[in-house]
LOKEBA-610583 format. One record per residue (C-alpha): x, y, z. Coordinates in steps of 0.1 Angstrom, whole numbers. Example, Ala and Ser with C-alpha at 12.3 -4.5 7.8 and 13.67 -1.06 7.14 Angstrom:
c1:c2:c3
123:-45:78
137:-11:71
//
This chain:
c1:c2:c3
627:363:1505
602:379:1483
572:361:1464
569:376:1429
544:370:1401
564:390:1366
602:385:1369
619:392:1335
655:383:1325
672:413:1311
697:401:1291
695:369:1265
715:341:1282
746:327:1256
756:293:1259
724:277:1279
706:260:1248
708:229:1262
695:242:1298
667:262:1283
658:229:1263
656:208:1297
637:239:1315
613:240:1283
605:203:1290
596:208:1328
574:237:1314
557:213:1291
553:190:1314
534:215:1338
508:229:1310
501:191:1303
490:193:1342
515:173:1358
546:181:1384
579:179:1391
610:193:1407
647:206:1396
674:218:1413
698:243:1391
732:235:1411
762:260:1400
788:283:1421
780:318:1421
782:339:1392
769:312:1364
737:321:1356
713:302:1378
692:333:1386
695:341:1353
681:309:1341
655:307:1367
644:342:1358
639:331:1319
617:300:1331
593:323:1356
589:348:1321
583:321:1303
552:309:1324
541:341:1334
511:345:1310
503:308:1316
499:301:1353
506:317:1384
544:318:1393
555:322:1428
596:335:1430
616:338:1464
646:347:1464
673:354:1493
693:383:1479
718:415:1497
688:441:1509
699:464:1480
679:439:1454
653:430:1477
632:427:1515
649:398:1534
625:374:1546
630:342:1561
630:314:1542
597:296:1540
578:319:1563
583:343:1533
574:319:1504
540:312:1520
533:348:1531
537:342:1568
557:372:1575
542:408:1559
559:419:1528
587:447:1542
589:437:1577
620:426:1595
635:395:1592
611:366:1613
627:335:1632
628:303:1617
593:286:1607
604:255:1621
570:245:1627
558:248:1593
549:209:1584
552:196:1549
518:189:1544
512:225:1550
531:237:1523
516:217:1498
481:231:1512
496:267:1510
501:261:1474
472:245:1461
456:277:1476
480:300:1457
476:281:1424
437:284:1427
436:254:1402
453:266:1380
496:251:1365
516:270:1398
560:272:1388
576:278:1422
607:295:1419
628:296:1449
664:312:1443
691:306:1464
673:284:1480
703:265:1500
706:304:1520
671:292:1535
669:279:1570
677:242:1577
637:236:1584
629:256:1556
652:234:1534
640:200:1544
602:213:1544
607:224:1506
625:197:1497
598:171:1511
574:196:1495
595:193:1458
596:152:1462
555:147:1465
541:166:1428
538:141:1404
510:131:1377
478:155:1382
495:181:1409
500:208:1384
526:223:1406
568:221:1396
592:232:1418
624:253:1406
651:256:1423
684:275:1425
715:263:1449
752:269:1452
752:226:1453
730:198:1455
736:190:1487
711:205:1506
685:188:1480
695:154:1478
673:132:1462
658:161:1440
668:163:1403
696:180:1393
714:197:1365
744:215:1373
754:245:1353
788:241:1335
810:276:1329
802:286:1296
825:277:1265
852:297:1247
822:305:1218
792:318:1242
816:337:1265
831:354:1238
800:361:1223
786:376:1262
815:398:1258
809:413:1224
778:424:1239
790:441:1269
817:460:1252
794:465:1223
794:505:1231
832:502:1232
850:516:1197
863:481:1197
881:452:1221
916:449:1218
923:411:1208
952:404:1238
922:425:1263
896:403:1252
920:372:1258
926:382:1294
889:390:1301
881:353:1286
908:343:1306
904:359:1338
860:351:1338
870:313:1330
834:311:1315
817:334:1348
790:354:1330
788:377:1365
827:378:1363
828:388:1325
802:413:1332
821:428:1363
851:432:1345
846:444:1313
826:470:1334
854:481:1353
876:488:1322
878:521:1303
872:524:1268
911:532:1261
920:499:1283
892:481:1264
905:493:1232
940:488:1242
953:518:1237
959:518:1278
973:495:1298
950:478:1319
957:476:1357
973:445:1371
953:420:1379
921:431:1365
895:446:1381
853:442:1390
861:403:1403
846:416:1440
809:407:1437
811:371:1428
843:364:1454
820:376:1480
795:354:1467
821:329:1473
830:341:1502
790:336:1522
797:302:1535
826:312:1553
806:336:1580
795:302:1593
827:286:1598
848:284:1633
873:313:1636
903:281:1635
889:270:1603
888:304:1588
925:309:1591
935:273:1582
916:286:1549
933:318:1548
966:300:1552
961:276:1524
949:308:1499
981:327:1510
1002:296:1505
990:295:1468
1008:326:1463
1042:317:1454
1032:285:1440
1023:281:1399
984:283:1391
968:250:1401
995:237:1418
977:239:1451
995:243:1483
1021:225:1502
1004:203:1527
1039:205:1555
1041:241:1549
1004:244:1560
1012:221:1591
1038:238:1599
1018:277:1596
988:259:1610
1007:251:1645
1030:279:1645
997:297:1643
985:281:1672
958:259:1658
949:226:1674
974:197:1659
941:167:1655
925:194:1637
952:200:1610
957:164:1610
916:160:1602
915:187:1577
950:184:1560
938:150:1551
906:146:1536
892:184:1544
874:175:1576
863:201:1591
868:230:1567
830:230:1548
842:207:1520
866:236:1510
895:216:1509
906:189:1493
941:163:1495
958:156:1467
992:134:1475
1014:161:1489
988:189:1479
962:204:1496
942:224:1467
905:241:1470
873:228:1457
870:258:1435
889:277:1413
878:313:1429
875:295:1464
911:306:1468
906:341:1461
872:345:1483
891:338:1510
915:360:1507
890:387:1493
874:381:1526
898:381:1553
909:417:1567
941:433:1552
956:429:1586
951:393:1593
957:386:1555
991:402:1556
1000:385:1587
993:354:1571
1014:362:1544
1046:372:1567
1039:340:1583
1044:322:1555
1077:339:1547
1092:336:1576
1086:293:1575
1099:295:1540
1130:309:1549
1139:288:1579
1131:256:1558
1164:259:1542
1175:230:1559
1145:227:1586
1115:200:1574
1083:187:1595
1060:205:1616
1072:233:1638
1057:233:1673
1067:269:1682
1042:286:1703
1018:315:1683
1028:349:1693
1014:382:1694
981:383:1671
954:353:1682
955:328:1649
985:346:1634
1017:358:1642
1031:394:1636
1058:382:1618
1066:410:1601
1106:423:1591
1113:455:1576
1142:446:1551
1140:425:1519
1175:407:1511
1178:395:1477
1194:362:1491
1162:352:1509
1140:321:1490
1117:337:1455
1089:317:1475
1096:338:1510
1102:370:1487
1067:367:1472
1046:362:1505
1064:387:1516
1054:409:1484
1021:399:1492
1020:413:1520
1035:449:1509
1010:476:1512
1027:497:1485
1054:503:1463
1087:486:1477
1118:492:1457
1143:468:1481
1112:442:1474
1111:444:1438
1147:442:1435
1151:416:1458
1125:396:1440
1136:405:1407
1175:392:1416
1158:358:1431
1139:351:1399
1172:344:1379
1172:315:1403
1168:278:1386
1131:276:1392
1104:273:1371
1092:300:1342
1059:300:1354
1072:309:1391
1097:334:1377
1071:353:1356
1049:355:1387
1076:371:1407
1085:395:1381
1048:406:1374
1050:413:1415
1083:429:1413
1069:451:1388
1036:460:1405
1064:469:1437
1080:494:1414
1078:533:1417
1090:540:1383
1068:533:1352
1099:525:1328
1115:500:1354
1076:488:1358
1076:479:1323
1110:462:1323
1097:438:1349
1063:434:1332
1083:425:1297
1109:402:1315
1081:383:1330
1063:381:1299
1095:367:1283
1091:336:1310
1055:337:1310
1066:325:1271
1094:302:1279
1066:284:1300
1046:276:1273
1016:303:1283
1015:330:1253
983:345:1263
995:358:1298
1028:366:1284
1005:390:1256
990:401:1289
1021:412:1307
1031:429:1275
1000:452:1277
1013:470:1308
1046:474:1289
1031:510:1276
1054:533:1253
1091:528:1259
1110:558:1275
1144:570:1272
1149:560:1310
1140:522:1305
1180:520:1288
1204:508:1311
1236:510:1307
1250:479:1288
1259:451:1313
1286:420:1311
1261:388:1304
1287:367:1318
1283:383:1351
1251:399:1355
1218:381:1346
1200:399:1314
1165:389:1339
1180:420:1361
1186:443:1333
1160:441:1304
1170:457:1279
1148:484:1255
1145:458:1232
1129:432:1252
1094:440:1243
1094:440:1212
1116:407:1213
1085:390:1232
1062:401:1204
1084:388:1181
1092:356:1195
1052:346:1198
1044:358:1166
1070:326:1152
1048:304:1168
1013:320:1167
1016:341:1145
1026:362:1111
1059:347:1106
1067:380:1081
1058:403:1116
1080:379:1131
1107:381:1110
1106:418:1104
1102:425:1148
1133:402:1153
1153:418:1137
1145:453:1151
1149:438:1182
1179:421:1177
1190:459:1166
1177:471:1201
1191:442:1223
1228:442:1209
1245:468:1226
1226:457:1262
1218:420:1254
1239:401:1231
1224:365:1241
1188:379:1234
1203:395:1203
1217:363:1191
1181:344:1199
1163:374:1181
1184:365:1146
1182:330:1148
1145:336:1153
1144:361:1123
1158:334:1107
1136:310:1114
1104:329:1109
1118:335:1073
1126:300:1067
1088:290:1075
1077:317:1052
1096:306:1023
1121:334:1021
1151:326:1014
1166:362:1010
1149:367:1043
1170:342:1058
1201:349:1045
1200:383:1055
1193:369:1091
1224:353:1088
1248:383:1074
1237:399:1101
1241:369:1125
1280:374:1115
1282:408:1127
1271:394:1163
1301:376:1179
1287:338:1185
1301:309:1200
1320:285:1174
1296:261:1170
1267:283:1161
1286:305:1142
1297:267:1119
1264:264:1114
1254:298:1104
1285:298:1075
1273:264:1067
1234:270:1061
1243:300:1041
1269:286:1020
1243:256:1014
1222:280:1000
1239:301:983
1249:271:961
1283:267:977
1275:234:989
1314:213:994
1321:246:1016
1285:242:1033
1292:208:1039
1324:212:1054
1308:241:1085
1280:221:1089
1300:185:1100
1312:206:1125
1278:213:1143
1272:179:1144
1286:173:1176
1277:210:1195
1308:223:1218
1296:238:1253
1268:222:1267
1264:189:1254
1225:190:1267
1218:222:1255
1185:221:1235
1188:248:1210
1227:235:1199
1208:200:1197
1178:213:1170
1204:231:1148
1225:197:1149
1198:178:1137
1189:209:1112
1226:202:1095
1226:168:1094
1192:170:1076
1212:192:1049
1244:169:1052
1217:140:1042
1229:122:1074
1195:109:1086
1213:87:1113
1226:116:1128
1198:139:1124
1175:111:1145
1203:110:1169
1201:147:1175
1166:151:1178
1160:120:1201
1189:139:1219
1175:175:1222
1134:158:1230
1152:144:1262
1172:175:1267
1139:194:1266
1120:171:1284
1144:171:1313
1154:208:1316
1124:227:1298
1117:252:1290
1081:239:1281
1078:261:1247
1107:241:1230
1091:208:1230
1072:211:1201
1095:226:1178
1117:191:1191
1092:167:1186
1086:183:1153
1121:182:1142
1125:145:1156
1095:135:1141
1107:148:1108
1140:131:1111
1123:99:1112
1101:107:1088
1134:106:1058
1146:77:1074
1114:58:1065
1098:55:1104
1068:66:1097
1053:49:1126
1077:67:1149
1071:100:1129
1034:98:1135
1036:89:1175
1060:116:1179
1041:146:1162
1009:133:1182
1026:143:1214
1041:172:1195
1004:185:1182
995:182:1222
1025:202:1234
1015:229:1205
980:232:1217
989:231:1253
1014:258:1248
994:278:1226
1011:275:1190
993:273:1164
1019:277:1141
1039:244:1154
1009:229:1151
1002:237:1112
1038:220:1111
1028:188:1128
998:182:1109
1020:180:1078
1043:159:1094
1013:138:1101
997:145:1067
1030:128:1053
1031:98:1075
992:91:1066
997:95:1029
1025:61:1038
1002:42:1065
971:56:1057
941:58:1057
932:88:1032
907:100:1052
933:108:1079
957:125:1053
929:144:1040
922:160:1074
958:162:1086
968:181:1052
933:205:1058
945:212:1093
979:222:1086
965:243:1049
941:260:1070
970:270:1098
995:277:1073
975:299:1049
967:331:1077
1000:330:1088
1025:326:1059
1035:289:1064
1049:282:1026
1070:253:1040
1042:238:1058
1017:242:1030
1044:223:1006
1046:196:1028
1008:188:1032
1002:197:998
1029:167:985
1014:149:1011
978:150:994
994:146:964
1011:109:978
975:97:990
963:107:956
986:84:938
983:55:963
945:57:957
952:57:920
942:93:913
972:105:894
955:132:877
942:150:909
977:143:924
995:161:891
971:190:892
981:195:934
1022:196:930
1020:214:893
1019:248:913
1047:236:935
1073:229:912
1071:244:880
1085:279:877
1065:311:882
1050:330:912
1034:304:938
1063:282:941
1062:253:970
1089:260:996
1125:268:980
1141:240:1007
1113:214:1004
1090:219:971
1125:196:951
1113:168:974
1080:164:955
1092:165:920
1095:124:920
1059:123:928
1050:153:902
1066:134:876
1051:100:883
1017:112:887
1019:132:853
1034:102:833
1008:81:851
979:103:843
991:108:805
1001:141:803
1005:153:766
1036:149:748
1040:189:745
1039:187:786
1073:166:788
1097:195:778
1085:212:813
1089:172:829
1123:172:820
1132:207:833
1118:195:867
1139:166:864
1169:185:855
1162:207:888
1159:178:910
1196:161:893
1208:197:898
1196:198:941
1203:156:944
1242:167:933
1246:192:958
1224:176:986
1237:146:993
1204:129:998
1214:91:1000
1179:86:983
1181:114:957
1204:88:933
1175:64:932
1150:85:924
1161:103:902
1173:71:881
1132:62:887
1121:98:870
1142:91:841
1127:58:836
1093:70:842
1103:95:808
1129:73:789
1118:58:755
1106:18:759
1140:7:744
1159:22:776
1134:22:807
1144:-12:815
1182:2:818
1168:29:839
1144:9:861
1176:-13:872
1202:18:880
1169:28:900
1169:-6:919
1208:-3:921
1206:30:942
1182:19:968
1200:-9:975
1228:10:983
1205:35:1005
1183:16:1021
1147:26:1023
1119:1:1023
1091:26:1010
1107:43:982
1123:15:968
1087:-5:966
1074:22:949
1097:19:926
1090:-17:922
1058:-10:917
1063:15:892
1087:-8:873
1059:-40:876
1029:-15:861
1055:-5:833
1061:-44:828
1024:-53:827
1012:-27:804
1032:-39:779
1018:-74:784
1051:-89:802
1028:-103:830
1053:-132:839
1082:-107:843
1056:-83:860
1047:-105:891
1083:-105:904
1088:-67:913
1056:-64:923
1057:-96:945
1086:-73:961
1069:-42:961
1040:-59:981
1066:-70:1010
1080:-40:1008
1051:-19:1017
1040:-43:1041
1074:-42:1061
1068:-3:1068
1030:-6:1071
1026:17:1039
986:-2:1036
973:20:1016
1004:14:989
1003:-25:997
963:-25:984
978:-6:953
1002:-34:950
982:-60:953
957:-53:929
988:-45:902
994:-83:908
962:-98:909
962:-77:875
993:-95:863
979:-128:869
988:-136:903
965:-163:918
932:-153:944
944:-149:976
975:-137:974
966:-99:977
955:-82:1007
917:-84:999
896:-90:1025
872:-125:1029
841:-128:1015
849:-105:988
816:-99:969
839:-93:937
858:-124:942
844:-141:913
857:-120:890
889:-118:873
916:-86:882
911:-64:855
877:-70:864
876:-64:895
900:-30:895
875:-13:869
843:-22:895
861:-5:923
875:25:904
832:27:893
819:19:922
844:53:936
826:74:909
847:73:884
836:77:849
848:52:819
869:78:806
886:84:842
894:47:846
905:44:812
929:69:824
939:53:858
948:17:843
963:27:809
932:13:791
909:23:764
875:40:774
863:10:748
878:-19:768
866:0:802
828:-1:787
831:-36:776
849:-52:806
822:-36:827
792:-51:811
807:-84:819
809:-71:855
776:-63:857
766:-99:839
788:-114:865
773:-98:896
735:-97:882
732:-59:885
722:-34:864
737:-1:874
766:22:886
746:30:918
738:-10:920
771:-14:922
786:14:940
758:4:967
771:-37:966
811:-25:970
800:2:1001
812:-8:1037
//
């Protein structure tokens, strides 16, 4: 320890504001001449000194500070603990034995002397490195200041534990914002920070300001900048593991390698899985340590410094970097011992389970149990311990692991063992084969930022990376990437985080690269070139995805549904149709996901919504039960969907909740801008507006960077729908305009015909000019033109309500009813109450009250039987406007409007919104003369004089 009186922080600390605040207040508190203690509690490497340093500068021109610290000799003199702090030993000398002597009451006399009267800040750093009599004399010393002392106490620890009793604020790892932000700044020299580095760094530092600053130091400016691969795993993580690593000097030699056990044992295991609690019995006695002790310790951590911790069937460490100190720590020899160890248990427990009581042999603690050969039939877990343990490159290693990850295990597992296969390899093009494969399951498992990562080492691709073309039916692609592969894992991520132009473009210069090696991944590549230009908008894009789709020999079912998609687009719908049937029910394997999606893809187009919920509910469980963990948005989406044209909005919304989890889990964003449409949609039905609103922001604000034209149409209608249930036909006419009239801008060539009903019934609503109804009935034309050839079920219906919405007075009535007609036969309880209410508004206007009440009576149910509340208040207030008696609405008690009649009552809440005269006039097919005179009686009725009056009587 060293006392100190000017300590300055040398860089500004990112993400502490709220620490700074707190250490601001105990400063306050000290100039008012009071005390007080605080113990800054965080692992190494987040900024305790840091912050400790920042409070000492702070009060350096206003009292005395006294600073100890217990650092490596390189930063400062060792001292011994409180002997230093009071200046009992001389400044440079040797470290002193323990002041054990040193009373409490001593200290506190020590440092009235020191402050000389005047506010005293006693930092001590580090202080739970002090001696145990140091500790408890401090920590006595830090309980006694309180009102006139004029001392405060500041302390730093790896935990509170030593300093029970004492406040405490424990330091959190900083958040996405402030570490990238600490970053900028140290690679602020750099010509600039590739986007995947900078993701690793943030990745790898999980909020450590020492780890950020250790790695980004380590890096070169090309590997910064990306325009060299960085080395595998990265670098400058040394000084804070051996932080970690202090405690474990004290520990008993048997608890060190039960530690060192349990960090190898992570190795083959996914990251945060823990370890296997009868594997580590089994290593822990084979290695000769005492059975009661592995019973203590692999059940509640007794025994092993609170390192350990039981989770069921899992033993996991405390810490995230706990792990990785230990191994960091341990000699190569004895870690590599621990890793052949482990190997050799995992390949006898092919039919062996429980403990094994096998003597330990040769090395004290841990076995030699070393073998020269790696044979590909061994376990992938034994084959990467044994990796683990391989001092160099190892070409009958890497192969061996390479051949093992093809087994059924998970992506995550498999990408791990081909990122060590690769690091194993001699060669730098078969390196960057291995590093691309593993990427490739690094995406299946849902994890695209370690899959960018693993792309980074790909480098350039040489001429000796081509194999020769191999027989997919008998050799696994995973053992022969091909020279597309790369560039098929960029293209694959960018469809769901991405560009979905890059995407499409990529794919299909992949699929170019992969077909004469790869033909499954070739197949995938098109079908995702395909994809990406369907979500774009393009439909030449996606045809030409599928011509060249038929070049490709498929299996029959995907190839049906390739002929059938492109015939339906290309206008040749009774041949579409035909294909398309046939993918209904997918040859092969009946649980395969992808043949699932497309099913429910073609019965969306066949207008079969039965079937399409069938096939989605169908491909979730298929997901669900054999992965891989990156599908299951995209089927939750297309379930959710499914449900969403059958008129289940409640089941649409609960499944593209779990879908919106599963995209943000996974990392894709652009499945994400999807589900908020979907849930846009549902809202704009169940409402409330508030929750379309944001829904329909989220997925605009995704959809715009990225290209999303079919996700962008949906919200946008969706918008559009709350705008018209709210009564705001205007706004919702001026959203879907661009979407469906002709010209550059267009909504979504697929989609943007589902939103002509509700661009036509929010123009006529709004009273669009008659010069505006030649373009009305060329909309409607278009959508008689797609309901012909699309075999919506609910396409008849409202079309028949379009044509009423535009037919002269004499032959609405006529039109209305063929309406009515169509949903009967199709079912549908939202769409046909809309147009019931459509047909009870027309009715009213023209003063047919009595006739009125009876469709909207119906509409009413009907929006109440699929929870469409928003459309049911919009109902009920058309009836109360036709006469209907009080109560009969959805109106809440105690209504303050209540004594008013309904025409009444409608114009105070359209005001009370904002709305002008002339706006409400517009809403309710009125005059702006009736709206003024109807609302003076309002305001007679309610004794208030003003639009704010009243806007402030109506507010919640």
């Amino acid at each position: 320890m060293t006392p100190s009186t000017t300590v300055r922080s040398p860089l500004r600390l990112y993400g502490r504001d709220d620490e700074l605040v707190t250490l601001d207040k105990l400063l306050a508190l000290l100039r008012r001449g009071d005390g007080g203690a605080l113990v800054l509690a965080a692992p190494p490497g987040l900024g305790r000194t840091a912050l400790l340093r920042t409070a000492a500068e702070a009060h350096r021109d206003r009292g005395p500070v006294l600073y100890a610290t217990a650092v490596p000799a390189e930063r400062a003199v060792p001292c011994s603990g409180l002997g230093a702090l009071l200046g009992v030993g001389p400044a440079g000398a040797a470290p002193a034995a323990p002041h054990t002597g040193i009373t409490p009451a001593a200290v506190a006399r020590r440092l009235r002397e020191f402050a000389d009267g005047g506010p005293l800040l006693v930092c001590v750093d580090d202080a739970h490195a002090w001696d145990a009599a140091s500790r408890a004399a401090l920590a006595f010393a830090a309980r006694g200041p309180g009102a006139g002392s004029r001392i405060v106490f500041l302390l730093s620890a790896a935990d509170s534990t030593a300093f029970g009793g004492l406040p405490t604020l424990h330091l959190a790892p900083l958040d996405d914002g402030a570490a990238s932000a600490l970053l900028d700044r140290l690679t602020a020299g750099a010509e600039g920070l590739d986007p995947v580095v900078r993701a690793e760094i943030l990745r790898e530092a999980g909020g450590n300001p020492r780890l950020l600053t250790g790695i980004s130091g380590r890096l070169t400016p090309d590997e910064i900048a990306g325009r060299t691969p960085p080395p595998w795993p990265l670098p400058g993580c040394e000084a804070v593991l051996t932080a970690h690593a202090e405690p474990l000097d004290d520990l008993p030699d048997r608890t060190r390698t039960l530690l060192l056990l349990a960090a190898a044992a992570q190795a083959h295991e996914p990251e945060g899985a823990g370890a296997d609690a009868m594997l580590l019995l089994r290593a822990g006695t084979r290695g000769g340590l005492p059975r009661a002790f592995l019973d203590r310790a692999l059940s509640d951590g007794t025994g092993t410094g609170g390192m350990l911790q039981r989770a069921g069937s899992r033993v996991h460490f405390g810490h995230r970097l706990a792990a990785r100190a230990v191994l960091h720590h341990a000699p190569w020899a004895r870690r590599s011992a621990a890793h052949e160890l482990l190997a050799t248990l995992l390949t006898e427990s092919g039919d062996r389970s429980g403990p094994d009581d096998a003597p330990a042999r040769n090395v004290p603690g841990l076995p030699d149990a070393r073998t020269t050969a790696a044979s590909p039939a061994l376990p992938l877990a034994a084959l990467v311990q044994r990796a683990c343990a391989a001092s160099g490159p190892n070409a009958a290693l890497a192969a061996g692991l390479e051949a093992a990850a093809v087994a059924p295990s998970a992506h995550a597992v498999r990408s791990a063992a081909l990122a060590r296969a690769a690091l194993l390899s001699s060669g730098p093009a078969q390196r960057a084969a291995r590093f691309a494969a593993a990427a490739e399951q690094a995406r299946l498992a849902g994890d695209p930022p370690l899959a960018r990562s693993l792309l980074a080492r790909t480098g350039p691709r040489t001429a000796d990376a081509e194999p020769a073309p191999a027989d997919p039916a008998t050799t696994p692609a995973v053992t022969h990437p091909a020279p597309g592969l790369a560039p098929y894992v960029h293209g694959m991520l960018a469809l769901r985080s991405g560009p979905v132009a890059d995407a499409h473009e990529v794919l299909l210069a992949a699929a170019a690269l992969l077909a004469p090696h790869d033909h499954r991944r070739a197949l995938d590549a098109l079908l995702g070139a395909a994809e990406a230009a369907w979500a774009a908008g393009d439909a030449l894009g996606y045809l030409d995805a599928m011509k060249r789709l038929a070049r490709t020999p498929a299996d029959e079912g995907l190839e049906h549904y390739r002929a059938g998609m492109s015939a339906v687009l290309e206008g040749r719908t009774a041949e579409g149709h035909i294909r398309l049937r046939r993918c209904l029910a997918p040859a092969g394997d009946p649980g395969d996901p992808a043949a699932l999606l497309r099913a429910g893809v073609a019965a969306l187009a066949l207008g079969d919504i039965a079937a399409a919920r069938r096939a989605g509910a169908r491909s979730l469980a298929a997901v669900r039960t054999k992965g891989p963990d990156a599908l299951l948005p995209q089927a939750l989406e297309h379930l959710a969907y499914a449900e969403l044209r059958a008129g289940r909005h409640a089941g649409a919304r609960a499944h593209a909740l779990e879908g919106l989890h599963a995209a943000r889990r996974t990392g894709q964003p652009n499945s994400s801008a999807h589900l908020h449409a979907v849930l846009a949609l549902a809202a704009s039905v169940e409402g409330p507006a508030e929750v379309c609103a944001a829904h329909g922001e989220a997925a605009l604000a995704g959809a715009g960077p990225h290209g999303l034209v079919q996700a962008a149409t949906l919200a946008t209608w969706a918008r559009a729908r709350a705008d018209l249930a709210a009564g705001r036909p205007g706004e919702a006419a001026a959203r879907l305009a661009p979407l469906v009239k002709a010209g550059p801008g267009r909504g979504h060539f697929a989609t943007r015909t589902l939103a002509v009903p509700c661009w036509v019934e929010a123009a006529v609503l709004g009273g669009r000019e008659p010069g505006a109804s030649r373009e009305l009935h060329a909309a409607v034309d278009e959508f008689a033109s797609w309901a012909a050839r699309a075999a919506d079920p609910g396409a008849p219906a409202q079309l028949a309500r379009c044509r009423a919405l535009l037919a002269p007075a004499s032959e609405a009535d006529a039109r209305y009813a063929e309406a009515l007609a169509h949903h009967e036969r199709a079912g549908g309880d939202f769409e046909q109450a809309r147009t019931r209410l459509l047909y009870g508004q027309w009715l009213r206007r023209r003063r047919r009250t009595r006739e009125a009440r009876g469709p909207l009576r119906d509409a009413l149910v009907g929006f109440q039987r699929c929870s469409a509340r928003v459309w049911a208040d919009r109902a009920a207030g058309e009836l109360r406007a036709a006469g209907e008696p009080a109560g009969t609405g959805t109106g809440p008690a105690g209504d303050p409007l209540a004594a008013l009649t309904p025409q009444q009552q409608r114009i105070a809440r359209c005001v009370a919104e904002g709305a002008t005269n002339r706006e409400v006039a517009l809403r309710l097919s009125l005059s702006p003369r009736t709206v003024d005179h109807h609302l003076r009686n309002v305001f007679a009725a309610l004794g208030i004089r003003s639009r704010t009056e009243l806007a402030r009587l109506l507010s919640p």
